[in-house]
RORO-688752 format. One record per residue: residue number from 1; residue in one letter; chain; x, y, z of N, C-alpha, C in turn. Coordinates in pm, whole numbers, plus 50000, padded with zeros to 5 digits. Layout:
[NUM 'A' 'A' [X Y Z] [X Y Z] [X Y Z]]
...
//
This chain:
[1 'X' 'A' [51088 50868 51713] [50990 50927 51623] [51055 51021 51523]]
[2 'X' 'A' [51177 51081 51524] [51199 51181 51458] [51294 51103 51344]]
[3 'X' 'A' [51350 51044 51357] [51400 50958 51237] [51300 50905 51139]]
[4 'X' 'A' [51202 50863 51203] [51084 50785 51121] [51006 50900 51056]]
[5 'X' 'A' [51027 51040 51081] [50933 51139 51060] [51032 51155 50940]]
[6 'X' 'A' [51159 51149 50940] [51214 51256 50834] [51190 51151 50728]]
[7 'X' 'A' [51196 51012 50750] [51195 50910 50653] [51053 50923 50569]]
[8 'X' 'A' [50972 50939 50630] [50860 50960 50617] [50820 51102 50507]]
[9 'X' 'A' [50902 51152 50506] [50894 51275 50411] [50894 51436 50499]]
[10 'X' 'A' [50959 51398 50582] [50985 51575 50645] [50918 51568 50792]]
[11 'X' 'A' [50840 51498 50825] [50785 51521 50946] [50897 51597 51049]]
[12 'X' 'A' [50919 51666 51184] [51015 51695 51223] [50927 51689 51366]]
[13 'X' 'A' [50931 51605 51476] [50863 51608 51576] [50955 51704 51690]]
[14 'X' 'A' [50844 51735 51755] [50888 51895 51879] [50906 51789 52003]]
[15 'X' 'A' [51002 51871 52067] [51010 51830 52210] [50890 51820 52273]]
[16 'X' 'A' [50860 51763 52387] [50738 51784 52454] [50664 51688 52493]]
[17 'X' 'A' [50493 51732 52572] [50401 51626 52524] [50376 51634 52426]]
[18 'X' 'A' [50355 51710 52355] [50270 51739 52242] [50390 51768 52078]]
[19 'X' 'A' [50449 51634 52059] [50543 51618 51959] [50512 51697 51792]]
[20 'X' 'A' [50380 51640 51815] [50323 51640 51672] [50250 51768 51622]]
[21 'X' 'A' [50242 51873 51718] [50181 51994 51711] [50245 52069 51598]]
[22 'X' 'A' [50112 52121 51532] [50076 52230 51431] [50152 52120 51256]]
[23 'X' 'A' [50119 51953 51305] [50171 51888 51210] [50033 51838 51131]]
[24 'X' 'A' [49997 51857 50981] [49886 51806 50949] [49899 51641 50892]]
[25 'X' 'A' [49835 51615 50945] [49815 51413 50885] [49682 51436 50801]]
[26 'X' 'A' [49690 51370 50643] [49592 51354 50636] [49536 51183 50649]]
[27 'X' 'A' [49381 51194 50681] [49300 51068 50697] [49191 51054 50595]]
[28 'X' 'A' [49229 50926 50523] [49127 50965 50391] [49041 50845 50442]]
[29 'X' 'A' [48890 50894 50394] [48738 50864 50459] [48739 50726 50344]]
[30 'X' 'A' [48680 50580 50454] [48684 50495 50384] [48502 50476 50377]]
[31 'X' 'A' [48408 50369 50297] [48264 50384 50266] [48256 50300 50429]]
[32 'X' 'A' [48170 50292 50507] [48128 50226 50597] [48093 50017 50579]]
[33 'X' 'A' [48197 50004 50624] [48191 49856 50629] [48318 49812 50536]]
[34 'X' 'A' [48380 49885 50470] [48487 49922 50384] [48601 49819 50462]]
[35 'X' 'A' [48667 49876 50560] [48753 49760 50695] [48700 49678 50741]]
[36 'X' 'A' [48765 49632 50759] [48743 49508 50870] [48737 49539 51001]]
[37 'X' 'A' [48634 49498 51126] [48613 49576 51250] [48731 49598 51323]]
[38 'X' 'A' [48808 49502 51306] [48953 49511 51406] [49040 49637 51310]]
[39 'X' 'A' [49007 49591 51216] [49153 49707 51098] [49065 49860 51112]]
[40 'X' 'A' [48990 49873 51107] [48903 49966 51129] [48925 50064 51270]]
[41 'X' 'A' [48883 49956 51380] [48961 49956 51511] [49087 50015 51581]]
[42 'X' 'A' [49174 49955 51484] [49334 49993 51501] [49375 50104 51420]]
[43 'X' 'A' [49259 50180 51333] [49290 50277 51249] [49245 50398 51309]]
[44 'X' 'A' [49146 50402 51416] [49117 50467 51499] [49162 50502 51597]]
[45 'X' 'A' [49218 50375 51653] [49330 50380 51770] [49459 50504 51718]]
[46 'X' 'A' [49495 50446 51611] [49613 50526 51600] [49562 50657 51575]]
[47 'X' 'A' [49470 50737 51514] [49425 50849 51506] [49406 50915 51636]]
[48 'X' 'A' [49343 50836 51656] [49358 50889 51879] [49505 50935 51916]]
[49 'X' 'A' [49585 50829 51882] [49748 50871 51910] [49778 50986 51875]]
[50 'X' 'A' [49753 51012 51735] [49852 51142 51686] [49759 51247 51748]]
[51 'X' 'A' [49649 51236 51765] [49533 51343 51819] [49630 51390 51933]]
[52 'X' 'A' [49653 51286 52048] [49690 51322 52185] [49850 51364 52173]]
[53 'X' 'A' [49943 51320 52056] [50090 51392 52029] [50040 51505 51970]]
[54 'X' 'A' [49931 51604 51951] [49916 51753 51891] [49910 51726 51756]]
[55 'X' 'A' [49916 51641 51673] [49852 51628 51556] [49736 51693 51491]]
[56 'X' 'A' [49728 51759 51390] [49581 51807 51297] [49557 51705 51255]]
[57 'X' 'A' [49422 51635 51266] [49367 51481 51120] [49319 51561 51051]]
[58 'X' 'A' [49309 51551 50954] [49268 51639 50779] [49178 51530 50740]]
[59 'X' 'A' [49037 51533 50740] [48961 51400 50665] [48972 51454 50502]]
[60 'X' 'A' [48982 51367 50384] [48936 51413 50265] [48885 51247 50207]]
[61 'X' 'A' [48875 51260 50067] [48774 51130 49976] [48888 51066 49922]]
[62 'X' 'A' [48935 50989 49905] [49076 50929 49840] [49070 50925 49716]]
[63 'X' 'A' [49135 51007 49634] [49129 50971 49496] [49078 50832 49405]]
[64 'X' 'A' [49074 50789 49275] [49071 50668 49219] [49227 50677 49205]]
[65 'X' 'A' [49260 50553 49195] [49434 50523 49105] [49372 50528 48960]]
[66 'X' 'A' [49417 50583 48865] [49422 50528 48727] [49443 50356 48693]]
[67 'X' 'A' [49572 50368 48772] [49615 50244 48750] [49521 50096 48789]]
[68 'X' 'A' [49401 50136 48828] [49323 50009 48916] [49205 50017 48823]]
[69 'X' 'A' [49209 50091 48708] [49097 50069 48662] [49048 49877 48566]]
[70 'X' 'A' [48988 49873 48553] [48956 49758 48515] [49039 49626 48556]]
[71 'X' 'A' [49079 49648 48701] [49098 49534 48761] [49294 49555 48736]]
[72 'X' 'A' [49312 49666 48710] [49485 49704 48695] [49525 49618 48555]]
[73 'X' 'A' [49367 49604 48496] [49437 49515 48353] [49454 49613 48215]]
[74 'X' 'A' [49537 49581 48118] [49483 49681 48034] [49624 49805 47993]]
[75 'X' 'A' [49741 49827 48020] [49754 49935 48083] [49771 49969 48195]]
[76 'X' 'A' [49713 49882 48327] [49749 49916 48489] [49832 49849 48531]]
[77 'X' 'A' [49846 49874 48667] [49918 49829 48801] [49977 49696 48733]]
[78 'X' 'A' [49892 49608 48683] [49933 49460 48644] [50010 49409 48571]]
[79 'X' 'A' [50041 49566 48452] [50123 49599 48327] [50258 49605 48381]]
[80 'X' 'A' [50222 49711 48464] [50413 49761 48572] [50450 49616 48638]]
[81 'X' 'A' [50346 49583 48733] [50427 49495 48793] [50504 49354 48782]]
[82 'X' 'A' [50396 49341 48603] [50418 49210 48572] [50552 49212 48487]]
[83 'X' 'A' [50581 49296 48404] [50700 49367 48342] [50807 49392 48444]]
[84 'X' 'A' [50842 49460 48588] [50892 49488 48686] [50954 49342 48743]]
[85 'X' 'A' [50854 49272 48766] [50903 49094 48787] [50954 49020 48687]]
[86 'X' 'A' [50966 49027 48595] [50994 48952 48490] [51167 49016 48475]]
[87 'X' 'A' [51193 49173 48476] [51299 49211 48496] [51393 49152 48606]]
[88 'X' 'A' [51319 49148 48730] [51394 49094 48815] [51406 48964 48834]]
[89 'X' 'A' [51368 48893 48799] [51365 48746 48822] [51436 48739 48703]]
[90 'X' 'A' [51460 48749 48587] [51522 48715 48468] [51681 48725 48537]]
[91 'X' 'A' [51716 48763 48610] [51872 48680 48684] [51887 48580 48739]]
[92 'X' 'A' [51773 48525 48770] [51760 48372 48843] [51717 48312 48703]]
[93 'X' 'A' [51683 48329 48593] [51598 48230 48508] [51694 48089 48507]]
[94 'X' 'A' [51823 48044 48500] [51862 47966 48584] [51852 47871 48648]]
[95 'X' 'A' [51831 47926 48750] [51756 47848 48878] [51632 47867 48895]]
[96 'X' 'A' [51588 47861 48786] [51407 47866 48819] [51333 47709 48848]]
[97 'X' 'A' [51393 47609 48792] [51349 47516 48880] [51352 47458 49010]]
[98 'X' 'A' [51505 47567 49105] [51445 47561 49242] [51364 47642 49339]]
[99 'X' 'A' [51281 47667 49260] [51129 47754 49289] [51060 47644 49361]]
[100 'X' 'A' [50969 47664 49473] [50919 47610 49487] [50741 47593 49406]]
[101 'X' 'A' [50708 47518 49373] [50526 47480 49296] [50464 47617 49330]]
[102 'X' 'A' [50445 47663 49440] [50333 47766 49453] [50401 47887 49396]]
[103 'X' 'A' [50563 47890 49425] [50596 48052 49371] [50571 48037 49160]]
[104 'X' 'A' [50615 47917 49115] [50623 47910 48987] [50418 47900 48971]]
[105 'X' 'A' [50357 47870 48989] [50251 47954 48940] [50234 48073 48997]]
[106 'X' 'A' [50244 48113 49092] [50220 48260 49115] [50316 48354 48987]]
[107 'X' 'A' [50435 48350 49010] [50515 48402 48927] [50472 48410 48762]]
[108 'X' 'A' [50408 48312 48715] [50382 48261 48596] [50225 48365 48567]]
[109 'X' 'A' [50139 48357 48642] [50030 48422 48666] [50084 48586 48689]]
[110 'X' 'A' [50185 48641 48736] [50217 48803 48753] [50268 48808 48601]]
[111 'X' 'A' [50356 48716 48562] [50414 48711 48439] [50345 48789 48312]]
[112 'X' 'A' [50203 48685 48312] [50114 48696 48240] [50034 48827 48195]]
[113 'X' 'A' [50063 48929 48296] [49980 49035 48322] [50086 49135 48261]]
[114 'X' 'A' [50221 49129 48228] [50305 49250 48126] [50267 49304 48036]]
[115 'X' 'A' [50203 49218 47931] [50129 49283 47823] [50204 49292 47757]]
[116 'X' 'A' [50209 49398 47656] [50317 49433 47527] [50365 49580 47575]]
[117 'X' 'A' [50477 49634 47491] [50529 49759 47475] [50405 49893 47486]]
[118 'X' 'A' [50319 49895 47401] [50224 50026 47429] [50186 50014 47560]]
[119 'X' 'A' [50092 49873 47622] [50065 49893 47720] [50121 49917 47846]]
[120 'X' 'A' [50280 49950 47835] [50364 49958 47948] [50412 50088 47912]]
[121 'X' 'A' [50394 50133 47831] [50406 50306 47816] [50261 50332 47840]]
[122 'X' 'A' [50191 50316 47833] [50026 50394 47874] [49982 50363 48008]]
[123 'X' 'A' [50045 50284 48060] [50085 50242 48183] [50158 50330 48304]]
[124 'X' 'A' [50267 50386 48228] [50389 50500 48288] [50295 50608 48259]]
[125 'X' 'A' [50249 50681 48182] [50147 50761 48147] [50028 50770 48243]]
[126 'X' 'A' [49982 50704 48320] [49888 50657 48384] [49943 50682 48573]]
[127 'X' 'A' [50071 50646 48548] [50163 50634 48638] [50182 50815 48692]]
[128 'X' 'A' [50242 50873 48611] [50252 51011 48606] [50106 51066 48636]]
[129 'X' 'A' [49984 51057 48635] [49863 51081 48663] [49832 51091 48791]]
[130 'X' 'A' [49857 50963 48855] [49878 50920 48974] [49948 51017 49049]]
[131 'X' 'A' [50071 51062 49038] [50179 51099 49093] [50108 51263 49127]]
[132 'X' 'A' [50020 51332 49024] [50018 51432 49033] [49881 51468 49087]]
[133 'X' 'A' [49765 51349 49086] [49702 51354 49158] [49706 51381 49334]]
[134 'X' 'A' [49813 51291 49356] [49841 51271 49515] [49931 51408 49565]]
[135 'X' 'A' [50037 51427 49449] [50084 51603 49453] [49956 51689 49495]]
[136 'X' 'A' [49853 51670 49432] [49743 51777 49443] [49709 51805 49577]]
[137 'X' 'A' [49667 51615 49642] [49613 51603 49753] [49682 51679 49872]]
[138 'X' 'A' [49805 51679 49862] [49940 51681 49968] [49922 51892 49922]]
[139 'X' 'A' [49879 51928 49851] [49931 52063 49834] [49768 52121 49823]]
[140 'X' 'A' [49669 52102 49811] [49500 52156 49824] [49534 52159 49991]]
[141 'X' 'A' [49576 52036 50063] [49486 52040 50180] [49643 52061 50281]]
[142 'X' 'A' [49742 52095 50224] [49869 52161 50340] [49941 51991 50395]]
[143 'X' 'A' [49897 51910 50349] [49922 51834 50453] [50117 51794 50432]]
[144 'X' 'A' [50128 51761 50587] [50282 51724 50626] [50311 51565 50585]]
[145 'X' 'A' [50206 51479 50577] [50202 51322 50551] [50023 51274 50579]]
[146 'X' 'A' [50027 51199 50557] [49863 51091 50586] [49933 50936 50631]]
[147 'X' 'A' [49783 50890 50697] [49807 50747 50746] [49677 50691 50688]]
[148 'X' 'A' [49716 50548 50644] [49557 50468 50590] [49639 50309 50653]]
[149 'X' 'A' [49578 50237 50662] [49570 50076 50701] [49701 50060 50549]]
[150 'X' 'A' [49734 49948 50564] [49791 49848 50467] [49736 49792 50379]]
[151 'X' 'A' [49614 49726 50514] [49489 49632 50383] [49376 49666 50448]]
[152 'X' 'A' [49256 49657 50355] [49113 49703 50423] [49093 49546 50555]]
[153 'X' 'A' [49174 49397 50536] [49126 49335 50591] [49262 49278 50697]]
[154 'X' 'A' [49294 49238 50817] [49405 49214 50871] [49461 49049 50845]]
[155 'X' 'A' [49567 49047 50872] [49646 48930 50808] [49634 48812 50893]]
[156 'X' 'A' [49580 48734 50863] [49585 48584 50965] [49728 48536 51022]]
[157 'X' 'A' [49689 48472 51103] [49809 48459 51191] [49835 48287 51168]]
[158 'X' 'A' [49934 48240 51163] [49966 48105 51113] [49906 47997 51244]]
[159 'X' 'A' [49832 47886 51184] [49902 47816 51050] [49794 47947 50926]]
[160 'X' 'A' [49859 47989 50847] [49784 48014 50764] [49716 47871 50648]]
[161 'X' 'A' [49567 47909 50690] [49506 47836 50560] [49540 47813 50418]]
[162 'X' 'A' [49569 47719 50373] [49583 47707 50227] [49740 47738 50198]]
[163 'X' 'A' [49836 47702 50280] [49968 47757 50273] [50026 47585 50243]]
[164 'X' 'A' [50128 47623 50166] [50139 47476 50112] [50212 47483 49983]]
[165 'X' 'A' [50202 47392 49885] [50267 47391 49786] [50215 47398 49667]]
[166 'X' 'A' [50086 47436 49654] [49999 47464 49564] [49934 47624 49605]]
[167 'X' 'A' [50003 47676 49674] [49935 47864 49720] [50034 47914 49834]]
[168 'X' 'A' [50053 48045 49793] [50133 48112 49870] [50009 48240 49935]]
[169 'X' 'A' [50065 48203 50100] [49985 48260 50192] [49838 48228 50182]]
[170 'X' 'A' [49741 48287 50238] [49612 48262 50300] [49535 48262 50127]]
[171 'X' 'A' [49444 48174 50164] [49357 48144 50047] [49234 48272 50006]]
[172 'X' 'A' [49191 48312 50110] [49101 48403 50086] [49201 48596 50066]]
[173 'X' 'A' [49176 48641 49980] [49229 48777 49893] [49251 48837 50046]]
[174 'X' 'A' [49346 48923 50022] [49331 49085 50131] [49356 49166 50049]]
[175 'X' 'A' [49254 49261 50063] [49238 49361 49991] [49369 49420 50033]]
[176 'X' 'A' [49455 49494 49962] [49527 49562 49979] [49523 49703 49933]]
[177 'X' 'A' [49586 49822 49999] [49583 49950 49997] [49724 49996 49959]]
[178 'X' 'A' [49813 49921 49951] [49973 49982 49935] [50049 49971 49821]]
[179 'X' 'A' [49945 49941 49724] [50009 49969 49598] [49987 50094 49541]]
[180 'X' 'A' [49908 50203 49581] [49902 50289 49540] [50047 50332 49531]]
[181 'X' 'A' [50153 50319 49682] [50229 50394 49700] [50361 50343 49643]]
[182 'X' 'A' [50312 50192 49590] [50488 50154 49495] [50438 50239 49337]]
[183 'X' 'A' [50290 50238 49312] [50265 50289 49170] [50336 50438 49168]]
[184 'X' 'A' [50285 50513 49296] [50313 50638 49318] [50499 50694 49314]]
[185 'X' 'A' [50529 50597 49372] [50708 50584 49400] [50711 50696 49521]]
[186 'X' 'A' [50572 50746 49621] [50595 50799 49737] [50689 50723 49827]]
[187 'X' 'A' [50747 50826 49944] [50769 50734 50042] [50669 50709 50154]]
[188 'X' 'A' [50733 50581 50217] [50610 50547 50289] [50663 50424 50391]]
[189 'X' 'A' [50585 50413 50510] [50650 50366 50625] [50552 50245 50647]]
[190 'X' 'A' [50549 50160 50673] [50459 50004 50715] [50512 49999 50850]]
[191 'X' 'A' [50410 49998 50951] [50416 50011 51075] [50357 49929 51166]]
[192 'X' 'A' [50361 49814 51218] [50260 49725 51312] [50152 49821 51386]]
[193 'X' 'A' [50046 49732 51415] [49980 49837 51460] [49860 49717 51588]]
[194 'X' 'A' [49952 49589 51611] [49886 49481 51705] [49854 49398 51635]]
[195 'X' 'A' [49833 49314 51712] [49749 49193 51701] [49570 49213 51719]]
[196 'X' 'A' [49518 49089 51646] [49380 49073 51716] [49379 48924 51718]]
[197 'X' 'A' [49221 48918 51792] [49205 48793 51857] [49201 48698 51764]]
[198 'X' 'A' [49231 48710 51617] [49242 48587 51576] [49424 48586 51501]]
[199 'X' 'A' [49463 48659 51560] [49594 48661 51522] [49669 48788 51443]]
//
């Protein structure tokens, strides 16, 4: 635990039962029906955990991202990331025909979403917003770190549906929660947290 704590941004766990004492986590309040019953489930579970290592939970309202407004189009998330991929893949351009079918439309579709020059500066602008929002959160309410799910919905377990050569991974969306923290450039830890009964 104490390696993962410092990685984590400072955590420093105590000898003991009670590791996590006088450490604040914050837990930001999702709308009811928001998760999925199992992700929901396992988000509770683990709150129980740090409860019983001496943990404080801190509930607060989770900010908006800037960056998610109108679907991350515009100026958002879709601006960075589609610009961000295009950087990196432009060393393979190359070998881009041994892509397989589903990555070359996916890729082609993130592509699409760069935009032009202003919108990738109003973008970084937007970016910095972000950054100082979540500064706020971390310094209003004391906290040492927070925990939230990955995705509001949990990940199917293979064969995944619709996996193939026309779609990469499961056909139906998962909401995801962890782009806040590549927009943010926080650090941040992805942690299993089980299985459920459908995988």
């Amino acid at each position: 635990a104490r390696p993962l704590g410092r990685l984590a941004g400072g955590l420093e766990p105590r000898p003991g039962a009670r590791p996590l004492a006088r450490q604040r986590i914050g837990v930001p309040r999702f709308p009811d029906g928001s998760l999925s019953p199992r992700v929901a489930d396992a988000f509770m579970r683990v709150q129980d955990e740090l409860v019983a290592l001496g943990a404080t939970l801190v509930g607060f309202d989770r900010p908006d991202n800037p960056l998610e407004a109108n679907d991350g189009r515009g100026a958002g998330w879709r601006t960075i990331f589609g610009a961000e991929a295009l950087a990196i893949h432009h060393q393979f351009a190359d070998r881009r025909h041994l892509h397989r079918t589903a990555f070359t439309i996916a890729f082609g579709d993130i592509a699409g979403e760069s935009g032009g020059a202003l919108e990738f500066v109003r973008a970084q602008i937007k970016r910095g917003e972000l950054v100082a929002l979540w500064r706020g959160v971390f310094s209003r309410l004391a906290l040492d770190a927070m925990i939230e799910p990955v995705s509001a919905t949990g990940i199917p377990g293979p064969p995944w549906p619709g996996a193939g050569e026309t779609s990469i991974g499961a056909d139906t969306p998962t909401p995801s929660l962890i782009g806040t923290w590549n927009d943010a450039n926080f650090p941040a830890l992805v942690l299993p947290a089980g299985l459920g009964p459908d995988g």
